[in-house]
VOGU-3710 file (C-alpha; in Angstrom, 3 decimals, decimal comma):
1> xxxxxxxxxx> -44,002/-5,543/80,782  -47,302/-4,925/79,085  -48,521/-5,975/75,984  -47,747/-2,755/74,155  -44,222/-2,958/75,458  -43,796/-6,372/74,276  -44,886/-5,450/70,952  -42,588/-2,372/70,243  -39,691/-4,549/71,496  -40,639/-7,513/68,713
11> xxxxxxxxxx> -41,066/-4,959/66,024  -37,533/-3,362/66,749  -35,972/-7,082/67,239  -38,104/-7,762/63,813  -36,249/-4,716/62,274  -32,870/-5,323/63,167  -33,313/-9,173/61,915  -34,464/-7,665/58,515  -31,592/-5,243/58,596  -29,068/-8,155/59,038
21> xxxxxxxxxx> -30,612/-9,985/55,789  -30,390/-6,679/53,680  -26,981/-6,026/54,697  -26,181/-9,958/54,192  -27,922/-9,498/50,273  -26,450/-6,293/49,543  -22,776/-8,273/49,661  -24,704/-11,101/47,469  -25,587/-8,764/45,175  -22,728/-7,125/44,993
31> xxxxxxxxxx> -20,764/-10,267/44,501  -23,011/-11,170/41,467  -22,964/-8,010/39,839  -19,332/-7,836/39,828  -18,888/-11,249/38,590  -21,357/-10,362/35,785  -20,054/-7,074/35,082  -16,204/-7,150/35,864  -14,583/-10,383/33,970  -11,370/-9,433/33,793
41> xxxxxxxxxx> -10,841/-8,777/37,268  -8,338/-11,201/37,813  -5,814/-9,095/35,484  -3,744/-7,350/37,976  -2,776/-4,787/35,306  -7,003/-3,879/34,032  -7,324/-0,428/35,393  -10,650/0,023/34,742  -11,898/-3,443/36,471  -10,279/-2,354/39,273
51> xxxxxxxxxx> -11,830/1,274/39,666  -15,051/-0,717/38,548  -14,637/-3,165/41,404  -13,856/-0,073/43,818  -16,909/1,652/42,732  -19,058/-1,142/43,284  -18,147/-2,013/46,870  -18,050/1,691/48,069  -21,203/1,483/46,820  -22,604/-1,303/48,727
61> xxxxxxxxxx> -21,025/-0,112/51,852  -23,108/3,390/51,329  -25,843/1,022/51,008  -25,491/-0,817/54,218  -24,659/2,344/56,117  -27,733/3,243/55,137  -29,941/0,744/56,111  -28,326/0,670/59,414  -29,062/4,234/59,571  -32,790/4,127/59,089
71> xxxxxxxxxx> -32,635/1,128/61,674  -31,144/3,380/64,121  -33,292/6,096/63,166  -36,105/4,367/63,562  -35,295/3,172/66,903  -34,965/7,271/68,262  -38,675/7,792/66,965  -39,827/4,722/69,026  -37,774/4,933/72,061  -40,470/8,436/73,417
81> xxxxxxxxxx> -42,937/5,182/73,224  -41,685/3,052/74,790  -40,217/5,157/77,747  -42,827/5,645/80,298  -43,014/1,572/80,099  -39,500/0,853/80,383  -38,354/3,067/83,135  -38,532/2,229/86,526  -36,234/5,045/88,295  -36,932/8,375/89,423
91> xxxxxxxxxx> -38,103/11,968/87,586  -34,801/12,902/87,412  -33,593/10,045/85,391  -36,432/10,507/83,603  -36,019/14,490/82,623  -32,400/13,761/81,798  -33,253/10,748/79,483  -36,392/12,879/78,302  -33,726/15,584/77,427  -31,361/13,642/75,504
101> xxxxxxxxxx> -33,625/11,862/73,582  -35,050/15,128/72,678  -31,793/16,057/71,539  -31,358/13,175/69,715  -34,320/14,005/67,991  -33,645/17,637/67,506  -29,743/17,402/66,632  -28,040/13,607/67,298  -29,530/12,434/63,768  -27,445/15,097/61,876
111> xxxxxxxxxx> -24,644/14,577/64,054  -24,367/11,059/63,617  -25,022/11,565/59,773  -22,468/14,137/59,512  -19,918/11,195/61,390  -20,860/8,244/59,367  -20,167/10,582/55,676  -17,047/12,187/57,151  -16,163/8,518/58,415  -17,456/7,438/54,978
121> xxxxxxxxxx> -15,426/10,032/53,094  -11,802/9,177/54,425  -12,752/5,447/53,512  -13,520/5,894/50,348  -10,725/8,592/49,635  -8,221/6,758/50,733  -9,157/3,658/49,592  -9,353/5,321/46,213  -5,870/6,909/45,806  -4,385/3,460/47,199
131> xxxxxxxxxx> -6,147/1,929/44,447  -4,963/4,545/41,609  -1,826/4,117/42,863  -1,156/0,222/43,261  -2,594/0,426/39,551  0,422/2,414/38,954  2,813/0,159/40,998  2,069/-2,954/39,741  2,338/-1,583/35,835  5,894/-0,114/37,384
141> xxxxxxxxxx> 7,078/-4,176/38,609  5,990/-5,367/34,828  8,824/-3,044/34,001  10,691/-3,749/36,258  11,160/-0,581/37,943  11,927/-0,995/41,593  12,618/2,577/41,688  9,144/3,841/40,449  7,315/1,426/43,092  9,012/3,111/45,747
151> xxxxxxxxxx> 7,979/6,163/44,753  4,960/5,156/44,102  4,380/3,936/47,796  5,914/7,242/49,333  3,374/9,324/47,088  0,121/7,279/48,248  1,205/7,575/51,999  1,416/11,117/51,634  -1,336/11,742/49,408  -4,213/9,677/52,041
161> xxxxxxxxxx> -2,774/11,483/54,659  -3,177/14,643/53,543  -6,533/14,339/52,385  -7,969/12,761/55,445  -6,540/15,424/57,115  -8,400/17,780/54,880  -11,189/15,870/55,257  -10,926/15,303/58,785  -10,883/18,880/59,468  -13,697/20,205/56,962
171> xxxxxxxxxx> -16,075/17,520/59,539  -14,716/18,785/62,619  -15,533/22,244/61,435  -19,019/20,601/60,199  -19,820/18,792/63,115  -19,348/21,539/65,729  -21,225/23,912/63,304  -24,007/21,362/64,091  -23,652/21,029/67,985  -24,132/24,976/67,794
181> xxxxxxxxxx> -20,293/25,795/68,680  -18,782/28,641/67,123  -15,914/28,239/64,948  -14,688/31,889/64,410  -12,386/31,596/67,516  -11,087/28,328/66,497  -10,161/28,883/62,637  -8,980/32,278/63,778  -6,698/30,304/66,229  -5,422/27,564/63,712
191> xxxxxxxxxx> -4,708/30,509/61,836  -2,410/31,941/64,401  -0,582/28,936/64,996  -0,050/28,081/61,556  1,708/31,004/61,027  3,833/30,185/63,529  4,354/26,891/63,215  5,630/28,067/59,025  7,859/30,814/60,842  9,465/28,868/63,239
201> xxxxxxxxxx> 9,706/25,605/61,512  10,434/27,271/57,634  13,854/25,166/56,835  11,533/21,851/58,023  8,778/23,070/55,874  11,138/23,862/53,202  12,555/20,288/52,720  9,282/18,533/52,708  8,238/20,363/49,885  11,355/20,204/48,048
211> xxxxxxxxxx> 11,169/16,532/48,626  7,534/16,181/47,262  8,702/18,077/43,820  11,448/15,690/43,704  9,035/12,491/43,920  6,408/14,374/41,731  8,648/15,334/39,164  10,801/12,137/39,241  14,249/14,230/39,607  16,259/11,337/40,565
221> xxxxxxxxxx> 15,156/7,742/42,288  16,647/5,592/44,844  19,367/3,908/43,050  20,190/7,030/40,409  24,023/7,508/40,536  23,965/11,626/40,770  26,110/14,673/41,641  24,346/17,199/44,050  26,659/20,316/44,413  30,634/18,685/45,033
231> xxxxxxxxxx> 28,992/15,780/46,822  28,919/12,319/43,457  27,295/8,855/44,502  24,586/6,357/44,420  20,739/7,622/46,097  20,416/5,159/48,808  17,423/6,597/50,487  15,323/9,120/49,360  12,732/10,742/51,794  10,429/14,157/52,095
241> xxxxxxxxxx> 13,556/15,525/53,868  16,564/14,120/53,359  18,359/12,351/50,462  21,166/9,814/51,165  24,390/9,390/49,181  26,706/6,585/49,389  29,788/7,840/47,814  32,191/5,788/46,032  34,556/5,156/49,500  31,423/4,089/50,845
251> xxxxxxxxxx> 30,487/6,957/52,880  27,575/8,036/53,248  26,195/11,780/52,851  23,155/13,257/54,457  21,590/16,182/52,341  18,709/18,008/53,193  16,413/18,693/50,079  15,753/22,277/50,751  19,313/22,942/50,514  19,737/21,266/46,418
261> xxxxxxxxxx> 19,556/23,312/44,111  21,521/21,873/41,152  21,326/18,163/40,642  23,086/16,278/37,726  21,709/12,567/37,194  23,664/10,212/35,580  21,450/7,256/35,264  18,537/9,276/33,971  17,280/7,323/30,743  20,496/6,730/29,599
271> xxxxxxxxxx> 24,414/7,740/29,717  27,545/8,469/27,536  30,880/7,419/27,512  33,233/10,145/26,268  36,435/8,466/25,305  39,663/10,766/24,560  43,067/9,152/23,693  45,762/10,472/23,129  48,232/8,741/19,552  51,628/10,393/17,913
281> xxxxxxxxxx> 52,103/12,819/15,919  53,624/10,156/13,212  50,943/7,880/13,280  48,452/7,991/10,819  45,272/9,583/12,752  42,783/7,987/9,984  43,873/4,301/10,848  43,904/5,571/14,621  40,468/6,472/14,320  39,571/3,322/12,325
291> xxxxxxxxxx> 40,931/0,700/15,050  38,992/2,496/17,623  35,922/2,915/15,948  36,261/-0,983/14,734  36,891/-1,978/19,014  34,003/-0,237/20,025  31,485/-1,658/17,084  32,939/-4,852/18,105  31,858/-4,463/21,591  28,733/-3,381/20,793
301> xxxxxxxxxx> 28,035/-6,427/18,677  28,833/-8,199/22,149  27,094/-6,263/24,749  23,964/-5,149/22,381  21,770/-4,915/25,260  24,334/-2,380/27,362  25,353/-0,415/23,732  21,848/1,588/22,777  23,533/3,054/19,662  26,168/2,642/17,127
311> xxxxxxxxxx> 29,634/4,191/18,502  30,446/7,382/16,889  33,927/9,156/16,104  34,390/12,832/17,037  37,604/13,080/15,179  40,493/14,914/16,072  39,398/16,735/19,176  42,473/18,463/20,520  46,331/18,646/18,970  49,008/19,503/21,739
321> xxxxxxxxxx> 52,622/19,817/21,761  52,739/15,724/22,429  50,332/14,669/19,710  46,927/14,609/18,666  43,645/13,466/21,117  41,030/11,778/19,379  37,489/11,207/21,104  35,250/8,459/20,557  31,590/8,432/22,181  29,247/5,092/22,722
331> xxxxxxxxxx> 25,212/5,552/24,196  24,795/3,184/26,637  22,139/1,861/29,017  21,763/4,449/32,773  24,885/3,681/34,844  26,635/1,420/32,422  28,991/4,183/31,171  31,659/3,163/33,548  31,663/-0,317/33,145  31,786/0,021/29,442
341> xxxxxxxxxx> 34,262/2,999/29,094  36,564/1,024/31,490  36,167/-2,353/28,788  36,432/-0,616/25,807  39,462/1,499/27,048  41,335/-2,003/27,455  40,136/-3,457/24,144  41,412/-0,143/22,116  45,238/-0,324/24,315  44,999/-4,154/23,067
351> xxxxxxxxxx> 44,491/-3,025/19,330  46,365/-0,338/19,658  49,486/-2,434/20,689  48,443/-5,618/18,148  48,248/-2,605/15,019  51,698/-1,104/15,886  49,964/2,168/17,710  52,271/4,599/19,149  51,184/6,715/22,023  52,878/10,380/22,512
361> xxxxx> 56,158/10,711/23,582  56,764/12,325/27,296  57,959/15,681/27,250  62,102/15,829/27,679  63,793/18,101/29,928
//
């Protein structure tokens, strides 16, 4: 190994060494400027220190890339240098290697650029949308919304997915465009089976994006007592495809969500309980309605955090040939309309019987 050898191999070895320190104080300086400029970090709710804090180490990691880059750059332009020195086989070896570093010259850089920002892309991407939306998650547990989280989770899986598959492709398309490799024949070929793949998979197709409009627009949540079609129950599991039912016998309903069209949630925001009873004709309706509308303001006055408003009294709803029906309604929290109605029909039987109360007489025959 001659002299001039020797020296091209210390300069690289010198280069990489002073790569390593600039990659070791762009982290240093990174770690000082977000100390400096992101205090509040350590609130797990401050969106923008967290986007901040995302924005400065995507940042540093371009930086490194880059510096690695130019490293590896550099060491193409030297390697025709050093060549003749370091080879000791035959001309053929030495055509080949002659030929690829000429490509490397001529093409490799902008392929390996074109890998490192496509590599660098779906990084960053999806490192940014599982940022956005942990932001959102962890403001959904303050309030306690299991629900939401889930959602949450199922929306940022599908969401990095699909845009590193975007992105993904875009590069591919990018990268043989670069290699010289025409991509007519391949689009026009992904366009083929495409349209085959929709055709022959439409039902498939059809559920996953009803199931993405139901996370998106937050239609029901796992948990949600609802009524899709004749089939009533508790959402056990919702997915892109299929929603699961657990009905009040305990079984349990598969439904594919291409196939609802008409869903009724009963634990959306919050629910009613419509009470109707039934008193005789020779009782006077005013007290009626006065002893019910006194049980259910008592209840309220106990269960203020189930109760959202103050009961109100319909009046006299319906008159039949057995005596008049009288409806009562009471706002309550999302699924707490059973448990309530059932309470406060036992408290207004009690008062009914302690006031003297008569209900209608069954028909004779």
């Amino acid at each position: 190994m001659n002299t001039e050898t020797l020296k091209t191999l210390l300069f690289l070895l010198a280069g990489g060494v002073m790569c390593a320190a600039l990659h070791w104080l762009i982290g240093v300086a990174q770690r000082s400027i977000v100390r400096r400029f992101v205090p509040s970090l350590q609130d797990s709710d401050n969106a923008p220190a967290s986007l901040k804090n995302l924005i400065f180490e995507w940042i540093a990691n371009a930086l490194r890339t880059l510096v690695w880059m130019l490293y590896f750059v550099l060491l193409i332009y030297l390697m025709p240098q050093t060549r003749t020195q370091i080879e000791s086989v035959g001309s053929m070896l030495a055509r080949l290697r002659g030929g690829i570093i000429e490509w490397l010259q001529d093409r490799g850089i902008k392929v390996v650029i074109v890998i490192v920002v496509i590599i660098f892309l779906m990084r960053f991407a999806s490192a940014l949308i599982k940022t956005i939306f942990t932001l959102f998650e962890r403001s959904a547990v303050a309030r306690d919304e299991i629900a939401a989280r889930r959602r949450l989770e199922t929306l940022s899986v599908i969401f990095r997915g699909a845009v590193q598959t975007i992105i993904s492709f875009v590069g591919l398309m990018i990268l043989l465009q670069q290699l010289h490799v025409d991509i007519t024949p391949i689009l026009a070929s992904a366009g083929v089976v495409g349209i085959a793949v929709g055709f022959g998979a439409q039902s498939l197709i059809k559920d996953l994006f009803s199931g993405l409009l139901i996370l998106l627009e937050e239609q029901y949540s796992v948990g949600d007592t609802v009524k899709i079609g004749d089939i009533a129950g508790t959402v056990e599991q919702l997915t892109l495809r299929v929603t699961r039912i657990r009905g009040l016998d305990g079984s349990l309903t598969t439904i594919p969500n291409g196939t609802i069209t008409t869903v009724s949630n009963m634990s959306k925001d919050w629910s009613r309980v419509v009470l109707d009873v039934e008193v005789n004709y020779a009782e006077d309706i005013d007290r009626a309605m006065n002893i019910m509308l006194e049980a259910a303001r008592q209840m309220r006055e106990e269960h203020p955090q189930d109760i959202i408003e103050e009961p109100s009294m319909l009046g006299v709803d319906k008159l039949s040939y057995t005596g008049a029906t009288l409806r009562l309604m009471v706002k309550t929290t999302p699924t707490k309309h059973f448990e309530i109605g059932r309470e406060l029909r036992r408290r207004i039987k009690l008062a009914f019987e302690r006031e003297g109360i008569k209900a209608p007489l069954p028909p004779l025959t």
